[in-house]
PDB file as gemmi writes it, atoms N, CA and C in Angstrom:
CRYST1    1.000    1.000    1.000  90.00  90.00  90.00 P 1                      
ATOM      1  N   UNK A   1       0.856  -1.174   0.000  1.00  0.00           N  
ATOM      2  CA  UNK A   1       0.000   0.000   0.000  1.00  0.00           C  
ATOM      3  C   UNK A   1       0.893   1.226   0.000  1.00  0.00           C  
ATOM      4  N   UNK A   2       0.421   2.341  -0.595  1.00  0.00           N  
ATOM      5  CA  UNK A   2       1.472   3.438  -0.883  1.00  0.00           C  
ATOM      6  C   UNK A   2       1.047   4.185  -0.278  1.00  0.00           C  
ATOM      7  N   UNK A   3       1.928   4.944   0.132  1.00  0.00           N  
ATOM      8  CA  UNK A   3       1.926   5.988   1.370  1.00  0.00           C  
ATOM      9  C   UNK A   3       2.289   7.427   0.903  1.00  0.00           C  
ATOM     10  N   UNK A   4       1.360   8.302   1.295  1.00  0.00           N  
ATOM     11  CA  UNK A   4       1.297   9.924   0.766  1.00  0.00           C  
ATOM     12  C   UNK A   4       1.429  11.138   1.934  1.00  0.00           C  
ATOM     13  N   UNK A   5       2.765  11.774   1.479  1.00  0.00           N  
ATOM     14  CA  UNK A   5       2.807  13.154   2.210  1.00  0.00           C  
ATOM     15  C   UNK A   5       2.199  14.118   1.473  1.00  0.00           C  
ATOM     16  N   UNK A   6       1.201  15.109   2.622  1.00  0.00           N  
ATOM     17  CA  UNK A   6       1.048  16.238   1.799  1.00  0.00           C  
ATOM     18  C   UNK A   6       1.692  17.485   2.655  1.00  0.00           C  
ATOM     19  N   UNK A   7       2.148  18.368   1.738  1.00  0.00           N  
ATOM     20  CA  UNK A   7       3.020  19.569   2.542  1.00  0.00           C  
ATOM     21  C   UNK A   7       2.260  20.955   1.846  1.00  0.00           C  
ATOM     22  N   UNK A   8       2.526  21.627   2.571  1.00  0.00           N  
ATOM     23  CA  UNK A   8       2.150  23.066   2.897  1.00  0.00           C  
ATOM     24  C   UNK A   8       0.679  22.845   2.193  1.00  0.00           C  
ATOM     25  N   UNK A   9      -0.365  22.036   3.100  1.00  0.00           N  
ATOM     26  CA  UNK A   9      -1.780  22.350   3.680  1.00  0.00           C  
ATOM     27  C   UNK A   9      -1.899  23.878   4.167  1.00  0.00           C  
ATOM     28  N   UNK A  10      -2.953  24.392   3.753  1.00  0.00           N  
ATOM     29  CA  UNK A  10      -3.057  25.266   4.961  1.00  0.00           C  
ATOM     30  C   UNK A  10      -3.826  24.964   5.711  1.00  0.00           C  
ATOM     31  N   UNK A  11      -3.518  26.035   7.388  1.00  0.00           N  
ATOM     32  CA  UNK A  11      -4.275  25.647   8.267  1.00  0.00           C  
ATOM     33  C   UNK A  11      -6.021  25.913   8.384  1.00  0.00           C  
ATOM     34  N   UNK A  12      -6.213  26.397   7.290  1.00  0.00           N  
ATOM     35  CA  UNK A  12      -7.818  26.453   6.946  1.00  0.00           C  
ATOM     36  C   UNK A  12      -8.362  25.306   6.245  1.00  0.00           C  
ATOM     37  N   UNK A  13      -7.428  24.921   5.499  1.00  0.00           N  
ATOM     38  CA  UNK A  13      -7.919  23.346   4.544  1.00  0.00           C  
ATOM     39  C   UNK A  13      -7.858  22.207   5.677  1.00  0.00           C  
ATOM     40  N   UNK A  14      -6.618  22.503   6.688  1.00  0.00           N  
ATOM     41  CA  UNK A  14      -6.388  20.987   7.554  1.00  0.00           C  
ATOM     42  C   UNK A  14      -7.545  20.874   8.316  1.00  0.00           C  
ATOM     43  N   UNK A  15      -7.930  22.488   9.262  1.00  0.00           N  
ATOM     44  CA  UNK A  15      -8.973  22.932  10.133  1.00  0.00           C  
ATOM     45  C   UNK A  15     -10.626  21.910   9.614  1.00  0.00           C  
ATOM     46  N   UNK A  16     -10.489  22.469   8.059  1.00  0.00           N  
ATOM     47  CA  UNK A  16     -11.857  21.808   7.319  1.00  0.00           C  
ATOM     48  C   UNK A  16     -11.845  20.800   7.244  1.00  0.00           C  
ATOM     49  N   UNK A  17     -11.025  19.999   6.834  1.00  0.00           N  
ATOM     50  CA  UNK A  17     -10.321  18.118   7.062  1.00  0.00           C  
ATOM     51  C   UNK A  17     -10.916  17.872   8.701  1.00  0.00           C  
ATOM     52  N   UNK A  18     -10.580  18.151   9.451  1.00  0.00           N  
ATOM     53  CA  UNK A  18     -10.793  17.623  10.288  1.00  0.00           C  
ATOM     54  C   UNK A  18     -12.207  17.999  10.514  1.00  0.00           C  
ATOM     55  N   UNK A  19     -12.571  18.665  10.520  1.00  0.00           N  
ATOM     56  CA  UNK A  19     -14.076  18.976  10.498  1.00  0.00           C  
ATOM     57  C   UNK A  19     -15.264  17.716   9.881  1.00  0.00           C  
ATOM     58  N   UNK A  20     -14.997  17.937   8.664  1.00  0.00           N  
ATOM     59  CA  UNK A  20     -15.292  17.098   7.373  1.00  0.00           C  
ATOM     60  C   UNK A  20     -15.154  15.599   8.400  1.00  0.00           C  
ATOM     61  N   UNK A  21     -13.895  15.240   8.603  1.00  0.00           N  
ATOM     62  CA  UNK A  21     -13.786  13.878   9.238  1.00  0.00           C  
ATOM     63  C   UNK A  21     -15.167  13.563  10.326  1.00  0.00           C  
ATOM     64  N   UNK A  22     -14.936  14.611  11.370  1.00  0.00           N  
ATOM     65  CA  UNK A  22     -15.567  14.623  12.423  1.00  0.00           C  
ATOM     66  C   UNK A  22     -16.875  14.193  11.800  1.00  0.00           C  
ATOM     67  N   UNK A  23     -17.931  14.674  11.192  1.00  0.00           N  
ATOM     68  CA  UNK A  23     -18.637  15.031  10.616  1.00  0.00           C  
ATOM     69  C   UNK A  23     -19.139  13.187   9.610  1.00  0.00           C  
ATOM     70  N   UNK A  24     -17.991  12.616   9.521  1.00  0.00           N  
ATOM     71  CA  UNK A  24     -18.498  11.499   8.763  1.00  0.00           C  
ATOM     72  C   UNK A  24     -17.785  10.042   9.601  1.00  0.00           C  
ATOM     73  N   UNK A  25     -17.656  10.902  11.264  1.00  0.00           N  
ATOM     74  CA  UNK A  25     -16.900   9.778  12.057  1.00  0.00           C  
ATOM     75  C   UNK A  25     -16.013   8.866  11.944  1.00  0.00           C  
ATOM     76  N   UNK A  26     -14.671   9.499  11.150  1.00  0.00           N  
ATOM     77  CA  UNK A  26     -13.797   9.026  10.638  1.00  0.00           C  
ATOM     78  C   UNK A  26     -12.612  10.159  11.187  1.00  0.00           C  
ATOM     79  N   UNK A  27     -11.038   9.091  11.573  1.00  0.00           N  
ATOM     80  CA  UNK A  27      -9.704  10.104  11.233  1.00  0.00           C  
ATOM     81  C   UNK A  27      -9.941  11.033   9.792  1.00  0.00           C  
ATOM     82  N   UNK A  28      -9.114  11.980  10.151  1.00  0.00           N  
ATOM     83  CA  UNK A  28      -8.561  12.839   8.981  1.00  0.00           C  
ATOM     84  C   UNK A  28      -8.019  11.858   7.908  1.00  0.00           C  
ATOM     85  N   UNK A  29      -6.992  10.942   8.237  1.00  0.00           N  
ATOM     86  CA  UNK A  29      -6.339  10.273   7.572  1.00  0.00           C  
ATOM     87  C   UNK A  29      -7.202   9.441   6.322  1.00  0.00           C  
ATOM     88  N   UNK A  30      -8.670   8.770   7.217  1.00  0.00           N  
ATOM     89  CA  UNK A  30      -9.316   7.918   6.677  1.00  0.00           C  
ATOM     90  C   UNK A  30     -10.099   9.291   5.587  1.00  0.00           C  
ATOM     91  N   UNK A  31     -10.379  10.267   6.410  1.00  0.00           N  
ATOM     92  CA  UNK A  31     -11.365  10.998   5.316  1.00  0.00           C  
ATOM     93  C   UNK A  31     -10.546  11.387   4.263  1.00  0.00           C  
ATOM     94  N   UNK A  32      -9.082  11.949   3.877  1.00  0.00           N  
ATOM     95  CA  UNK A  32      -8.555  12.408   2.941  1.00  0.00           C  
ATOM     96  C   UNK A  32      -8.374  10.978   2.345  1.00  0.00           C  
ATOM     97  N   UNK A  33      -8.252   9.490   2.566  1.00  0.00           N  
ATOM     98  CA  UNK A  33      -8.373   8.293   1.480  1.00  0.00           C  
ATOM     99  C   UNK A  33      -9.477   8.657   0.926  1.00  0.00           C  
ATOM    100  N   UNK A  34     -11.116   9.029   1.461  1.00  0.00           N  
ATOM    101  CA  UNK A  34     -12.176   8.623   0.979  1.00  0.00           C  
ATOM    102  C   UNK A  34     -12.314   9.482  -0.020  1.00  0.00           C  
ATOM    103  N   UNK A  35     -11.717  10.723   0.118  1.00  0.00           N  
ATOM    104  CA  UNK A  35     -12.018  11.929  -1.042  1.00  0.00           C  
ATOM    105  C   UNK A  35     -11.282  11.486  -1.926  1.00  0.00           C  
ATOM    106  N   UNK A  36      -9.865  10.990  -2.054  1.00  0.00           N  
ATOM    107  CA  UNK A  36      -8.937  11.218  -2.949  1.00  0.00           C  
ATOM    108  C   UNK A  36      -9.732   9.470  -3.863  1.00  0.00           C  
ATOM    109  N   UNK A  37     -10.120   8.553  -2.834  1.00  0.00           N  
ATOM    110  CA  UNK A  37     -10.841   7.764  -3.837  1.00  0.00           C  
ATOM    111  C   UNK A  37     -12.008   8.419  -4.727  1.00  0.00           C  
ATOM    112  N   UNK A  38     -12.627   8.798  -3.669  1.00  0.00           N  
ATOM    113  CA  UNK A  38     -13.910   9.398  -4.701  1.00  0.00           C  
ATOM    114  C   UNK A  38     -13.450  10.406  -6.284  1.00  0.00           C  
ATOM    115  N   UNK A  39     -12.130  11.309  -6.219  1.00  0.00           N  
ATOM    116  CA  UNK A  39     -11.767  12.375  -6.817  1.00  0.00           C  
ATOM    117  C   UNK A  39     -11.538  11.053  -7.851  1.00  0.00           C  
ATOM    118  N   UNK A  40     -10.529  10.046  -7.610  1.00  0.00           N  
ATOM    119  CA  UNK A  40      -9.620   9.199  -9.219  1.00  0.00           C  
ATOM    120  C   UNK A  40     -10.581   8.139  -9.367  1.00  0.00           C  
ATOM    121  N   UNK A  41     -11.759   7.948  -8.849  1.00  0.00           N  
ATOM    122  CA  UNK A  41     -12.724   6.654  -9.070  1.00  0.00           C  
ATOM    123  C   UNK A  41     -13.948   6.997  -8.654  1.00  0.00           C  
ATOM    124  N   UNK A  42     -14.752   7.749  -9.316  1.00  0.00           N  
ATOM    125  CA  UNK A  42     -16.032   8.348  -9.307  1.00  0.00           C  
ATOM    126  C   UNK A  42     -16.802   6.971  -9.596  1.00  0.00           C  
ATOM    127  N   UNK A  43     -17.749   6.998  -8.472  1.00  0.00           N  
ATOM    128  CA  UNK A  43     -18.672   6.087  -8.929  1.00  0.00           C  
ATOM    129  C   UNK A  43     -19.481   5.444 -10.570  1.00  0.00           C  
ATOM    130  N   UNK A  44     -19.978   6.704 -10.774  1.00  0.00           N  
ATOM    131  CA  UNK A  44     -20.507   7.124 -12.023  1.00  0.00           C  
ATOM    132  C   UNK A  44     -19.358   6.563 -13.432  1.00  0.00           C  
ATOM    133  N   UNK A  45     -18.239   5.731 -13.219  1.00  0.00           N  
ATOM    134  CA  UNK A  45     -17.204   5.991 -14.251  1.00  0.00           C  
ATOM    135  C   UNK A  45     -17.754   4.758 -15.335  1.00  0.00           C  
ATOM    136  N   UNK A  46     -17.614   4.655 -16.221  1.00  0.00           N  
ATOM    137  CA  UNK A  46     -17.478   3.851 -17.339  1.00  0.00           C  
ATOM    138  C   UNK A  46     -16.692   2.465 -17.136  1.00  0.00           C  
ATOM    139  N   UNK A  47     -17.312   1.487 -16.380  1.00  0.00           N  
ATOM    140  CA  UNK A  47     -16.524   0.428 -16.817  1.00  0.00           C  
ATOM    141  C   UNK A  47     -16.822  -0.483 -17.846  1.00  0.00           C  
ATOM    142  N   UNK A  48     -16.041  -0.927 -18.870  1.00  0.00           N  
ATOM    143  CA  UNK A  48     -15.817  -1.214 -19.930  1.00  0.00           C  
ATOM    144  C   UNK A  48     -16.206  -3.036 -19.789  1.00  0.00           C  
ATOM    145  N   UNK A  49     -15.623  -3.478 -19.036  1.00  0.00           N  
ATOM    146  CA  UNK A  49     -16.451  -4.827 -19.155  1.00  0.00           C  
ATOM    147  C   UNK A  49     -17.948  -4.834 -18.569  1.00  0.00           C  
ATOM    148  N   UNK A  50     -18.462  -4.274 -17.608  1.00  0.00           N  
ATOM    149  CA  UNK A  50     -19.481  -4.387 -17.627  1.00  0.00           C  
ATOM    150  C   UNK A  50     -20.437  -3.817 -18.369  1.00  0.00           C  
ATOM    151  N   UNK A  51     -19.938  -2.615 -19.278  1.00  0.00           N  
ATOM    152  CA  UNK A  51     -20.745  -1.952 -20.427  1.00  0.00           C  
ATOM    153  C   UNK A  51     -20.802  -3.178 -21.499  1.00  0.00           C  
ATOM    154  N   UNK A  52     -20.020  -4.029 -21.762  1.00  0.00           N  
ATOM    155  CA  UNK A  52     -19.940  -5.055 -22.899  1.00  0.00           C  
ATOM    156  C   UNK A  52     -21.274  -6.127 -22.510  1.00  0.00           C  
ATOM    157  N   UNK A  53     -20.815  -6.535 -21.223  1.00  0.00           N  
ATOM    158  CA  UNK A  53     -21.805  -7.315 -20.370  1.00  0.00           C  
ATOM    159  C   UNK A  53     -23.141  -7.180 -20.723  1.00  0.00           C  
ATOM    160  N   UNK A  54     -23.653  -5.997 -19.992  1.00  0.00           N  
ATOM    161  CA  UNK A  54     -25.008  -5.182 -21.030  1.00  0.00           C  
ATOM    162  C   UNK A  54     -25.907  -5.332 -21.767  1.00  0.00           C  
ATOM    163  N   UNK A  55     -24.342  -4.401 -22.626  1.00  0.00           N  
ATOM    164  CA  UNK A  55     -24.885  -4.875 -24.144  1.00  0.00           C  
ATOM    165  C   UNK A  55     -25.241  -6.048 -24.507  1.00  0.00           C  
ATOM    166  N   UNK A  56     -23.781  -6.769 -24.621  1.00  0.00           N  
ATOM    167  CA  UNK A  56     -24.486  -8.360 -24.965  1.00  0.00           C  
ATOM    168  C   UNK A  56     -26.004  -9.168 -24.335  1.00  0.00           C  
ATOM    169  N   UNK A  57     -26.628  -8.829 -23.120  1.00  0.00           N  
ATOM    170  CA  UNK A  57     -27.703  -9.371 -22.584  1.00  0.00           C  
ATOM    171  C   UNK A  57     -28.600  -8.733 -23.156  1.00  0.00           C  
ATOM    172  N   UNK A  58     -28.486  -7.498 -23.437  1.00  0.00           N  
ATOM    173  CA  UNK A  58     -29.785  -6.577 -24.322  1.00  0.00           C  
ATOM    174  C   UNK A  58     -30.270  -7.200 -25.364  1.00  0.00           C  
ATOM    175  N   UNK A  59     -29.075  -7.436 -26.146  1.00  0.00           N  
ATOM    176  CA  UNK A  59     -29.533  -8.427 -27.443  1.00  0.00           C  
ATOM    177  C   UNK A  59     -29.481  -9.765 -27.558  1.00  0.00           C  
ATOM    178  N   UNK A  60     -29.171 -10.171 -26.557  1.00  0.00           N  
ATOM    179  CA  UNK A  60     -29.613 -11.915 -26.117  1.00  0.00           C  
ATOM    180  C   UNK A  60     -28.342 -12.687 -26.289  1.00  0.00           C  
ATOM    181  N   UNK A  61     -26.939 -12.206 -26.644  1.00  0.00           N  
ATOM    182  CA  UNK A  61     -25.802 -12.976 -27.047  1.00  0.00           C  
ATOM    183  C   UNK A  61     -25.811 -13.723 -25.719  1.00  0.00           C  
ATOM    184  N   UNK A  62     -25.284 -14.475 -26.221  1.00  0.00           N  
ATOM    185  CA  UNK A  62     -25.281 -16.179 -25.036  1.00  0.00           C  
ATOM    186  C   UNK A  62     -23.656 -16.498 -25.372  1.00  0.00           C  
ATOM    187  N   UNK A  63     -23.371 -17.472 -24.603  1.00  0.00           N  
ATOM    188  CA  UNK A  63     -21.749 -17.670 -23.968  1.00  0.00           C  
ATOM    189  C   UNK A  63     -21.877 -18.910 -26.006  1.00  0.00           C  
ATOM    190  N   UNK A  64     -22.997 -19.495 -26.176  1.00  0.00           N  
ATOM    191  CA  UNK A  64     -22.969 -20.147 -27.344  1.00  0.00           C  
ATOM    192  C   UNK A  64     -22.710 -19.178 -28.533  1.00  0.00           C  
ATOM    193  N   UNK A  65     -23.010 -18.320 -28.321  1.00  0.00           N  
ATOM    194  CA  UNK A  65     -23.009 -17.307 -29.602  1.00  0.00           C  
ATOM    195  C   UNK A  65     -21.588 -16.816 -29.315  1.00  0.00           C  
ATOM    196  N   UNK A  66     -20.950 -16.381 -28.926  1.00  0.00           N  
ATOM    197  CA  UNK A  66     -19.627 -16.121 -28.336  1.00  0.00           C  
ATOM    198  C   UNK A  66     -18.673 -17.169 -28.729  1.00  0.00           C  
ATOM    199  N   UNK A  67     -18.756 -18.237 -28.209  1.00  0.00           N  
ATOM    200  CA  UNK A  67     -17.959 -19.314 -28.918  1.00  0.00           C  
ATOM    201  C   UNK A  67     -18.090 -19.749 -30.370  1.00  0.00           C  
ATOM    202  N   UNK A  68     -19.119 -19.380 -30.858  1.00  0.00           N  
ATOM    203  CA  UNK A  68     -18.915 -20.076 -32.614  1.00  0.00           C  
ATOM    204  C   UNK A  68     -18.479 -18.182 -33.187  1.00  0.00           C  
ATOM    205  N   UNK A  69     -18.297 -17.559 -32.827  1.00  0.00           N  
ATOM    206  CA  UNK A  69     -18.066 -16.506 -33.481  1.00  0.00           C  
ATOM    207  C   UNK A  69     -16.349 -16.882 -33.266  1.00  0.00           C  
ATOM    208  N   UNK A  70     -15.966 -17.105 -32.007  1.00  0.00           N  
ATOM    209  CA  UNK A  70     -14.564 -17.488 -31.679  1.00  0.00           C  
ATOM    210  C   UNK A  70     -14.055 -18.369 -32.895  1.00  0.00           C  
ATOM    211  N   UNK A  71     -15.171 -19.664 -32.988  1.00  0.00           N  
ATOM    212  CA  UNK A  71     -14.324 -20.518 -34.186  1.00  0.00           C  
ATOM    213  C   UNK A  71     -14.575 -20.390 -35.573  1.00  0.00           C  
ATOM    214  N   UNK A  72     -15.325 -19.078 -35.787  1.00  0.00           N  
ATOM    215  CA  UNK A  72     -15.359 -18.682 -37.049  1.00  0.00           C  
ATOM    216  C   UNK A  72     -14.617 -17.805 -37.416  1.00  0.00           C  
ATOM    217  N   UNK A  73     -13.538 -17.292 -36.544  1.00  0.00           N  
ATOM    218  CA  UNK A  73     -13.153 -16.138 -36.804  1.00  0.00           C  
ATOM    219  C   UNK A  73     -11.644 -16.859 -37.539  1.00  0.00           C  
ATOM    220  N   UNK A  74     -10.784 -15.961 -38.304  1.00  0.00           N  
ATOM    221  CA  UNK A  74     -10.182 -15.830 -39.220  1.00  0.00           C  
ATOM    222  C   UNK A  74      -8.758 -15.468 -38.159  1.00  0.00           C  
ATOM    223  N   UNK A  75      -7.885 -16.455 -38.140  1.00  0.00           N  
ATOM    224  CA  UNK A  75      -6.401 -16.594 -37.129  1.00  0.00           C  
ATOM    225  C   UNK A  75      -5.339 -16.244 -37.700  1.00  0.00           C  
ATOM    226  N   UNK A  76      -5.516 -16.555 -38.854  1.00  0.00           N  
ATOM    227  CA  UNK A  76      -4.277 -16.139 -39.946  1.00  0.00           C  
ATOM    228  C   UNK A  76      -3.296 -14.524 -39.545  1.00  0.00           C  
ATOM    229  N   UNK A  77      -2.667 -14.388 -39.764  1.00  0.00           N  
ATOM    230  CA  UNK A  77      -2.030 -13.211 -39.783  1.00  0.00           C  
ATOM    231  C   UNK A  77      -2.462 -11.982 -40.896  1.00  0.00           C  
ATOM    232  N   UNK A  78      -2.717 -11.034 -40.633  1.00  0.00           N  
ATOM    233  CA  UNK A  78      -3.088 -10.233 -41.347  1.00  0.00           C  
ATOM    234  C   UNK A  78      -2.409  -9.663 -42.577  1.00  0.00           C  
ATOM    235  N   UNK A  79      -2.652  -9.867 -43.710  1.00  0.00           N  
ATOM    236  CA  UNK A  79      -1.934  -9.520 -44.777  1.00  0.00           C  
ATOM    237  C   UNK A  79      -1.530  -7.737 -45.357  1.00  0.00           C  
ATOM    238  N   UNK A  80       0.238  -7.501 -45.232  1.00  0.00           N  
ATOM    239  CA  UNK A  80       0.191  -6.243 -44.924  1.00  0.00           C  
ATOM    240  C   UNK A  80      -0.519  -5.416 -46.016  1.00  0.00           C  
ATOM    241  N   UNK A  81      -1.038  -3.891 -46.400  1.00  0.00           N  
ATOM    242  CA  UNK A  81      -1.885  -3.129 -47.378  1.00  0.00           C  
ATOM    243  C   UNK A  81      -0.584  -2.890 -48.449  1.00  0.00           C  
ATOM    244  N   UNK A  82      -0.992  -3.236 -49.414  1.00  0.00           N  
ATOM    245  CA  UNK A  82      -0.247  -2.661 -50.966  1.00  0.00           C  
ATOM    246  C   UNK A  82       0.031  -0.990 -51.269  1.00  0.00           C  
ATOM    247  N   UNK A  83       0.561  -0.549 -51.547  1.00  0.00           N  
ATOM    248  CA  UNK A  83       0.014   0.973 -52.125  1.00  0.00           C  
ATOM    249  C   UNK A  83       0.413   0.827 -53.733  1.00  0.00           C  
ATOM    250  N   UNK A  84      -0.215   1.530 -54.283  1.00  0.00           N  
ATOM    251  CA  UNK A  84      -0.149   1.087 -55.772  1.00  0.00           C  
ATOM    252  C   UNK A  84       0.606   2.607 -55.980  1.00  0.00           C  
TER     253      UNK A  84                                                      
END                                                                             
């Protein structure tokens, strides 16, 4: 787990930190994790496998449909483009 200094807080931001903490019955320590999670991992974010997930159930793809697309698909190496 990685460990973070912060320097020259001021004493109005630390004052509000601790406040803020108080306030959600937590250390300072624990409340500046919970913000700095919330700030780089917003609930609301786009995750990409479960957007696929989704989709695929919206339109009924099944783990069967998934696999014959797998063995229909084309393995070969891709042949590089010409320019004429």
């Amino acid at each position: 787990m990685a460990a973070v200094t912060i320097r020259n807080l001021s004493e109005e931001a630390h004052r509000a930190l601790k406040v803020r903490a108080a306030q959600h019955n937590r250390s300072a320590e624990a409340e500046m994790r919970a913000i700095l999670e919330a700030a780089v991992r917003p609930e609301g974010r786009l995750r990409l496998g479960t957007a696929l997930s989704e989709m695929s159930r919206k339109i009924g793809l099944a783990n069967a449909d998934v696999e014959a697309l797998e063995q229909a698909r084309d393995t070969r190496p891709a042949e590089p483009m010409h320019v004429a």
